[in-house]
N, C-alpha and C positions, 0 to 999 in steps of 0.2 A: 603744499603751498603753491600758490598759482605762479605761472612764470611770471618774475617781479621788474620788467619790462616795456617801455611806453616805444611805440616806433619809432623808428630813424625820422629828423627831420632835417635841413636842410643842412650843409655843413661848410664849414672854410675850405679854402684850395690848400695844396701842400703849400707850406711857406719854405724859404730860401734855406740850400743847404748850409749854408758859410753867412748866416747872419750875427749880427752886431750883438756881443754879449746883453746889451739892454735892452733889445727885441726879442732876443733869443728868452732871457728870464721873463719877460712879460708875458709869453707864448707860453710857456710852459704854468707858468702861475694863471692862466688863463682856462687852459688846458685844466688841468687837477681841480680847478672848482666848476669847471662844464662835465667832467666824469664824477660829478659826487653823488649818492644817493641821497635821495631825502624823505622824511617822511608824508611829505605833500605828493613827491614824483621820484622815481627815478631815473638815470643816465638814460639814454639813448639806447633802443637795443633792437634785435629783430619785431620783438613781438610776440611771433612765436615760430619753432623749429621748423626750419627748413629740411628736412630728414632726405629730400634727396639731393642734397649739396651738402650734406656731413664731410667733412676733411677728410682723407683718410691720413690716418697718424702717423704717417711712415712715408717717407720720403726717401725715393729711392732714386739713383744716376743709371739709367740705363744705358749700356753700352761701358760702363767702366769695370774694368777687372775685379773679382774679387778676390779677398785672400781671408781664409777660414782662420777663426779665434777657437782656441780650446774650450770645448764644452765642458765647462767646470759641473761635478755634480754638487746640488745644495747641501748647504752643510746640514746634517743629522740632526742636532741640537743644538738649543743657546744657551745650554750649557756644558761646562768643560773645555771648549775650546779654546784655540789663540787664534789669533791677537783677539784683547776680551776689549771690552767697550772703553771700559779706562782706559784701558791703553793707548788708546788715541790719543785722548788728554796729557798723557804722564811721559810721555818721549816711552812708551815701554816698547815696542816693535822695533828689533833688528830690521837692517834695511834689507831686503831684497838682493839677492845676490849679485845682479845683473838685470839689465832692462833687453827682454827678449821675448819673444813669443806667449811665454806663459805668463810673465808678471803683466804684462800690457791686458793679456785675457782679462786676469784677475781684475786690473783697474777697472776695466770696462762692465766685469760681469758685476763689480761690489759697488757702480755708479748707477749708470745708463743702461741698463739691461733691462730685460723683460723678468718680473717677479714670477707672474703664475699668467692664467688665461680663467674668465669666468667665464661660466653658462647660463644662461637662462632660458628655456624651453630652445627655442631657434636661434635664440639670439648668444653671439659669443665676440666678449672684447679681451684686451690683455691690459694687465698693472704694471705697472715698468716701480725699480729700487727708487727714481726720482719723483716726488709725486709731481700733481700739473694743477690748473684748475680745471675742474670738470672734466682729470682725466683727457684733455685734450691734447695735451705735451707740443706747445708752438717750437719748443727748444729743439734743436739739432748738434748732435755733438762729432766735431774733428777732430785727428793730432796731426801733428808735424812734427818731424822727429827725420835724425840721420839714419845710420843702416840700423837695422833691426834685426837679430839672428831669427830665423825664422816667420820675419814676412817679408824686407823687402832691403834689400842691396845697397840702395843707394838714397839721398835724403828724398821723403815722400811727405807731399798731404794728404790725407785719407778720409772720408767722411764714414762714420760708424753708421752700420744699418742693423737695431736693435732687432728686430723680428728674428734676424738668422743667427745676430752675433758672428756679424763677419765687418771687413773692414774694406770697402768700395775706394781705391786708389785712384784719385783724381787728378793729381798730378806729380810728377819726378821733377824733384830739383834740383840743377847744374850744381857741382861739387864747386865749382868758380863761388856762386850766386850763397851759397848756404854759408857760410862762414861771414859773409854778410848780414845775413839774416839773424845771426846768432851768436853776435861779439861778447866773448868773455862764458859761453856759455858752458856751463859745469858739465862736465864727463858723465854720461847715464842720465842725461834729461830730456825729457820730452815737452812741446805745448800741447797743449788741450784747448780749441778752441770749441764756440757756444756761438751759435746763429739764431734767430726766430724768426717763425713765419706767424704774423699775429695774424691772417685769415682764421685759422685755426682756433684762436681762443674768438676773434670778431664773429666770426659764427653764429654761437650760441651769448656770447654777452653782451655785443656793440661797443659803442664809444669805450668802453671803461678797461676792453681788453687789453689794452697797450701797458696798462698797469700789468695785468697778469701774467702777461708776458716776462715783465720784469721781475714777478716775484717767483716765478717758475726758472727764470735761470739763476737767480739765488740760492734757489733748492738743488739745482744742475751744480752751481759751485760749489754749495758742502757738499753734495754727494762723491763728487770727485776730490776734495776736499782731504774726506772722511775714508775714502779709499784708496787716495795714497799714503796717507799715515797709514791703514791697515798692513801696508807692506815698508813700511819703515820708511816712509818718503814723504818729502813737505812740498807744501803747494806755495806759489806766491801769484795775486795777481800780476800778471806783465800791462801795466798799463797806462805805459806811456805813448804807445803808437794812437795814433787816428783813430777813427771808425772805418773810416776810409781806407786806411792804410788795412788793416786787421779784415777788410773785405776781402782785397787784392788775394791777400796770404791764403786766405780760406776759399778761393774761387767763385766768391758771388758778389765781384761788383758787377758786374753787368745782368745782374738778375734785376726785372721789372714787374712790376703789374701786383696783381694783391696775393699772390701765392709764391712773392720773392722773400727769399732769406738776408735778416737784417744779421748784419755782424754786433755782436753785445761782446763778448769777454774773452780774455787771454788767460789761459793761468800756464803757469812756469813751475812743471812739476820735475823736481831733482833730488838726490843722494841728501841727507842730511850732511849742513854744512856750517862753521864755525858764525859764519855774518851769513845772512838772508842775502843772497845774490839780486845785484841791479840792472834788470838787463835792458836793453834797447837798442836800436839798429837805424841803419843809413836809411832813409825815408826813399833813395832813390833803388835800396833792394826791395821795395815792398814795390815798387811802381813796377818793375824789374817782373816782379810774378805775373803780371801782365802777358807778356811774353811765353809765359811756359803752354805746355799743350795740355789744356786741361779736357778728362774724360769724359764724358758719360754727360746725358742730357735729362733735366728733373725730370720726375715724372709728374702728370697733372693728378690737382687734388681733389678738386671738386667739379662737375660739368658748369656750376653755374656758383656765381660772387656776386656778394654786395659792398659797394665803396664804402668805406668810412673814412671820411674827410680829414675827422680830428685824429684820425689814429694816425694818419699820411703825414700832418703836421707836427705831431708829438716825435714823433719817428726825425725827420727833418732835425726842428729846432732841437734834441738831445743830443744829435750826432756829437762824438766827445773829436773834439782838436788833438793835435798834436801836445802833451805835458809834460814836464820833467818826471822825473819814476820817482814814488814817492818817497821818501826818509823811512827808517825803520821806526814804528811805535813806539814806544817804551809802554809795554804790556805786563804785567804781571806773571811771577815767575809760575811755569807748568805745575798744576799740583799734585798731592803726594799719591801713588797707586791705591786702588781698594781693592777689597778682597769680594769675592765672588759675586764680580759684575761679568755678565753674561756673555757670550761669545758674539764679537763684532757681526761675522758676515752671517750669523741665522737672524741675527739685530735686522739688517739693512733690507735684508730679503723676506721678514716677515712684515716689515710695514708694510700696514696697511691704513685706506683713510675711512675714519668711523663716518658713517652714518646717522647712525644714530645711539644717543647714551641713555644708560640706565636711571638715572637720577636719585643713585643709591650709592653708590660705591664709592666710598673717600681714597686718601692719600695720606700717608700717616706725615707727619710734617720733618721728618727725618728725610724723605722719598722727596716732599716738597723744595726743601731747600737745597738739596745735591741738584736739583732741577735745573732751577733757576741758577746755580752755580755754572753750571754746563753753559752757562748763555753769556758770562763772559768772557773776556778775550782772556789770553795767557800767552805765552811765548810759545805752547805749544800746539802740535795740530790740533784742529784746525785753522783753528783760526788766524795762522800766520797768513793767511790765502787772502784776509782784507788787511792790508797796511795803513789805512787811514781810523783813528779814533774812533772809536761808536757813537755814534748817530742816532742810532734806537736805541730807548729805554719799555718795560712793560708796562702797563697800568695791567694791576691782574684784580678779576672778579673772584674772590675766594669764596668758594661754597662751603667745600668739604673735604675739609684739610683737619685732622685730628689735631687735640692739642691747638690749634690756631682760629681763632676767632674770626666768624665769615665777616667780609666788609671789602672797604676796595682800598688796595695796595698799589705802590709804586716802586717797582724795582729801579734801581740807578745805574745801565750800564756804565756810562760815565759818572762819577760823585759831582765831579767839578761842575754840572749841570743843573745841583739842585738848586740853587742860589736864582736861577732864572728860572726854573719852574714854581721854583715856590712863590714868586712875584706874577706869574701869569696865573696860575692856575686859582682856583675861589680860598677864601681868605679864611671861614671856618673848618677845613683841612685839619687833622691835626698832626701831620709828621712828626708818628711815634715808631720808634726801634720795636715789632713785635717781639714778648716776649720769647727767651730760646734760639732764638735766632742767632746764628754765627756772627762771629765780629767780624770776621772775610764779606759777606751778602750785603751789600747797600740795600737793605729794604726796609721802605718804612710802610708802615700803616696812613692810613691818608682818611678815612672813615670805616668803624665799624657799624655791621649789620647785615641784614639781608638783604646781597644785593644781586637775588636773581631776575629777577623782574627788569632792571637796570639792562643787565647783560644781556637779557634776550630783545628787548625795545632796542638798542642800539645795535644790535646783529641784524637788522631786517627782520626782528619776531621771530626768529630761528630755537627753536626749543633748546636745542643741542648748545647752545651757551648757557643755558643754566642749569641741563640735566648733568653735566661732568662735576670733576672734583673742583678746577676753575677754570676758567678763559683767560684769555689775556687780550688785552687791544696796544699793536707796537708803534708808538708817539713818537716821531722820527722831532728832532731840532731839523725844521725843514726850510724855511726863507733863508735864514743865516747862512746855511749853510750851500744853496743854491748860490748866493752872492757872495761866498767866498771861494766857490769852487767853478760856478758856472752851470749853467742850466745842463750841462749835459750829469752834472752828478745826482740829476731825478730818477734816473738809469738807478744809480749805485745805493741809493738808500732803497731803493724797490731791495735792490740784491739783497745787501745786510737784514732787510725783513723777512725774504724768504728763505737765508742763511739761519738764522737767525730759529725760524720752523722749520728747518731740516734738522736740527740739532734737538726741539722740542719734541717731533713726531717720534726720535730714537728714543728719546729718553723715557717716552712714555710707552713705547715696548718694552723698554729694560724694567720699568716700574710694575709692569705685566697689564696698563690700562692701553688705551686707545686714543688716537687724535686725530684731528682736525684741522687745517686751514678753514676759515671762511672769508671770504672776497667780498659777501654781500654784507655793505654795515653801512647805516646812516652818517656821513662821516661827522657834518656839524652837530648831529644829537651826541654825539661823545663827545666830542670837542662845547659842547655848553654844557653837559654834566659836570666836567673835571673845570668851567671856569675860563677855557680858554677862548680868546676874541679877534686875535690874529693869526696870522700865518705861520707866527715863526714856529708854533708846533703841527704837529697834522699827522693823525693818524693814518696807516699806509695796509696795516695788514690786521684782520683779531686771528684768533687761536682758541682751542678748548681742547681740553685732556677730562677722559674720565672711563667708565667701566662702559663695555660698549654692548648694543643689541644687535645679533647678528641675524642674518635673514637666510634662513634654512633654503628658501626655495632656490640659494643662487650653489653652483655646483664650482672644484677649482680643480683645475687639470695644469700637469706640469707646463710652467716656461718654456721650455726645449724638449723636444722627443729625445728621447735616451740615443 
C-alpha cells in the first residue's frame, strides 16, 4: 500500500498553555477534525520517510547513574503457569511479598520491557510487552517511589531505560519534601509515571500523531496495569495533579523543542486495599522538585526535525489543570476464575502485532464473547487503573465467529449509553440481543450480513480488517464528554482506547489468534455508515483479531543476552 500521506502544509502557532476552557474545547474540536483521514485526502504528513532522521527509540540520560533490574528469564510456557490470565480479572494473585528489587524487575519486565529483537538481512529492530504505532514507542516510562531494598536508599525518581532493563536515577528526594509528595500514601507503593516524545510517532505519520501518542500510553497503562495485578497489586490512576505539576515530579518541565518529553499520566500502584486509595499532594511539593539536582542530560534523537504546528497546539490546549481525584466507579463485581487460561507472563511477552491475517480462521463464539467480556470494567484489575465511567463502546465488524451471524455489532461498554446512540446512529438498525449470548455482555446486533468490504473501505482499504475473525472500530461519547470534563479529557478517551486494545491484543493470544491496532481509518466514512452527523460520537481507534500470516524471512533473537 503506498504511503497514505499528502505533505505538511502550513500550520497554526502553539496556542496558550492556561487558556479558557471555551478556546481550550474549540482547539481541540478543531484539532481532531484537521487530523481526520478521508477518503478524498488524508491528514498531513511527511510524504515520505525521512530514513535518516529515524528517532531512535530509546531515550537515554547520559551522565545519570544506573542501577541494574534482574534479568528475569522468559517464561517456558503459556501453559501451567501462575498467575494465569484470569487471574488478573478475578482478584486470584497473592500480592507480592514486599516491593524490592525483584518485584519492581518483574513490573517492569511484564510492562515496558523489550519482548524479543527481529532481523532481517542487516536490518535489526526490538518489540517491546507495550505495543506503539508503527513500533515507534513515543512513551517513556518512570517511578517514584521511597527506599527500595536493593536499588536505592532514599526516596528516588528513576526514568527506566528498556534496551538494558536497568533504571537511570534522576533525581533523590529530600525525606523533608517526599511525605509531601505522598499524603496518606499506602505502605509498599510505588508511582509510575508516562511521558511522550511525539517527534517520534510525527516522524512517520504527521499532524495525526498526537493522537498516537495518546493511544500508545493507554496501551503503556494496561500494560503496567496488567502487571501489577500479575504480582497481586492494583493500579489507580493518580490524577489529580497538573500536567504541569506531573512534569516538575518526573524531571521534564524544562525540556523544549520537538524531541522534549510531554508529561501524560500518573498511576498509583499499591498492596491491595479495602477502598481504592485518593491520593494527592501540596501543589507547592511538586514546584518544590524544581529544586532537586536532577541527573543526566537527554540524549539527541534525530540530526534533523520537522515542526508540526498542530501537534504543538494539541499538546498546549490538552494540558489537564489542577482536579479533584476522582470518586470511586461503581463497576461491576470481579468475575468468577476459569479454568485453563493460559499463563499471564508467556501472554504479555509473546504479543505480538499481526501483519497480516489469514482470511480463514474463525473464533468459536464461546472465545468471542469471553473477549468482549474482558473489555468491561469490574472492580477488579485491571481496570481499577481508569476511575471514570467508560467512554468507549465497540462497533465490531463480525466475520467469522462460529455459531454467530456475520454483520455489524455494537458492544455497550456502558448500557446507560444506548438510549443516545440509538437516537444518533440510522434508524433501520435493528438492536437485536444475538442469539447465545450471555445475559452479562450488552451486545446487540445492529445489522446482519457481510460486512467485510464495510470494514476494510473504512480502515483506509487495509485488508487485514476483513481477513480476521472481526475488527472493531472504538466509538468514544466524545463532545459530551470534552464539555463535561474539559478539553484536556481528549488525552484520556485516546487512553481508554488504547487500554482498551491492550486487553484485546492479550486476549487474542489467549485465544491462540493474532491482533492488530490500526490507526489508519477514514474517520467520517464510519461515522456515516453507523448514521452518525455530529460530534457527540467519534471514532478514536479500529482493531482486528484473527489467524495471522507470518513471514519466514524475519528471524527473532532473545530480548536480553543471557
Amino acid at each position: 500500500m503506498p504511503f497514505p500521506f499528502r505533505r505538511r502544509e502550513p500550520e497554526p502557532p502553539p496556542q496558550p498553555v492556561h487558556p479558557s476552557p471555551h478556546d481550550a474545547l474549540a482547539a481541540v474540536l478543531a484539532y481532531h477534525q484537521a487530523t481526520k483521514h478521508h477518503h478524498h485526502r488524508y491528514a498531513a504528513g511527511p510524504g515520505e520517510l525521512d530514513w535518516a532522521t529515524q528517532p531512535d527509540p530509546f531515550r537515554r540520560y547520559h551522565g545519570a547513574p544506573l542501577v541494574s533490574l534482574e534479568r528475569l528469564p522468559p517464561p517456558a510456557s503459556a501453559t501451567g503457569g501462575t498467575p494465569t490470565w484470569s487471574d488478573v480479572f478475578t482478584r486470584g494473585v497473592p500480592p507480592a511479598a514486599s516491593l524490592d528489587r525483584a518485584s519492581v524487575s518483574q513490573l517492569l519486565f511484564d510492562s515496558l520491557a523489550l519482548s524479543a529483537w527481529k532481523r532481517y538481512g542487516s536490518s535489526r529492530w526490538s518489540l517491546r510487552v507495550n505495543p506503539s504505532s508503527g513500533n515507534l514507542h513515543p512513551v517513556e516510562g518512570y517511578l517514584a517511589a521511597g527506599p527500595i531494598a536493593g536499588l536505592w536508599d532514599e526516596p528516588t525518581v528513576a526514568h527506566y531505560a528498556p534496551e538494558e532493563h536497568r533504571l537511570e536515577l534522576r533525581a533523590a528526594i529530600p525525606a523533608p519534601l517526599w511525605p509531601r509528595l505522598t499524603p496518606g500514601f499506602p505502605p509498599g507503593s510505588l508511582l509510575a509515571g508516562l511521558t511522550a516524545i511525539h517527534w517520534r510517532e510525527a516522524w512517520k505519520y504527521g499532524e495525526r500523531a498526537f493522537r498516537y501518542s495518546q493511544q500508545d500510553t493507554g496501551h503503556a497503562l494496561a500494560a503496567l496495569a496488567i502487571a501489577a495485578a500479575g504480582l497481586g497489586w492494583r493500579c489507580r490512576l493518580a490524577d489529580a495533579p497538573s500536567s504541569d505539576e506531573l512534569a516538575r515530579l518526573l524531571g521534564a518541565w524544562t525540556q523544549r523543542g520537538v524531541e522534549a518529553e510531554h508529561a501524560q499520566a500518573l498511576l498509583l500502584i499499591h498492596p491491595p486495599l479495602t477502598e481504592p486509595p485518593s491520593w494527592d499532594a501540596d501543589p507547592a511539593a511538586f514546584a518544590a522538585c524544581e529544586t532537586l539536582r536532577w541527573r543526566g542530560a537527554p540524549n539527541e534523537l534525530s540530526p534533523g526535525h520537522v515542526d508540526w504546528g498542530r501537534i504543538d497546539a494539541a499538546e498546549a490546549w490538552t494540558r489537564k489543570p489542577r482536579t479533584r481525584p476522582w470518586p470511586v466507579a461503581d463497576f461491576a463485581p470481579a468475575p468468577e476464575p476459569e479454568r485453563g487460561s493460559p499463563a499471564l507472563r508467556a501472554l504479555v511477552r509473546q504479543r505480538r502485532s499481526a501483519v497480516e491475517l489469514d482470511g480463514r480462521t474463525s473464533i468459536s463464539s464461546e472465545a468471542f464473547f469471553r473477549t468482549l467480556a474482558r473489555t468491561l470494567p469490574s472492580t477488579a484489575a485491571p481496570w481499577g487503573a481508569l476511575p471514570w465511567r467508560p467512554k468507549v463502546d465497540l462497533v465490531l465488524f463480525v466475520h467469522r465467529v462460529e455459531g454467530l451471524a456475520s454483520g455489524l455489532y455494537l458492544l455497550l461498554r456502558d448500557p446507560e449509553r444506548e438510549s443516545r446512540l440509538r437516537e444518533a446512529c440510522r434508524s433501520d438498525f435493528d438492536w437485536v440481543r444475538p442469539e447465545g449470548c450471555p445475559a452479562a455482555l450488552p451486545l446487540v446486533r445492529l445489522r446482519a450480513g457481510d460486512v467485510r468490504a464495510l470494514a476494510r473501505s473504512v480502515s483506509c482499504h487495509q485488508e487485514i480488517a476483513a481477513d480476521g475473525c472481526f475488527a472493531a472500530a472504538m466509538l468514544a461519547e466524545f463532545r459530551p464528554s470534552l464539555e463535561a470534563h474539559g478539553a484536556w479529557f481528549y488525552r484520556h478517551l485516546h487512553w481508554e482506547a488504547g487500554f482498551v486494545g491492550q486487553i484485546l491484543y492479550l486476549e487474542a493470544e489467549a485465544a491462540g489468534l493474532r491482533a492488530t491496532g490500526i490507526g489508519c481509518f477514514f474517520d467520517d466514512a464510519l461515522h456515516a455508515a453507523l448514521g452518525l452527523a455530529t460530534l457527540d460520537f467519534q471514532s478514536l481507534y479500529h482493531f482486528t483479531l484473527g489467524g495471522p500470516l507470518e513471514d519466514e524471512r524475519l528471524t527473532t533473537e532473545p530480548a536480553y543476552a543471557e
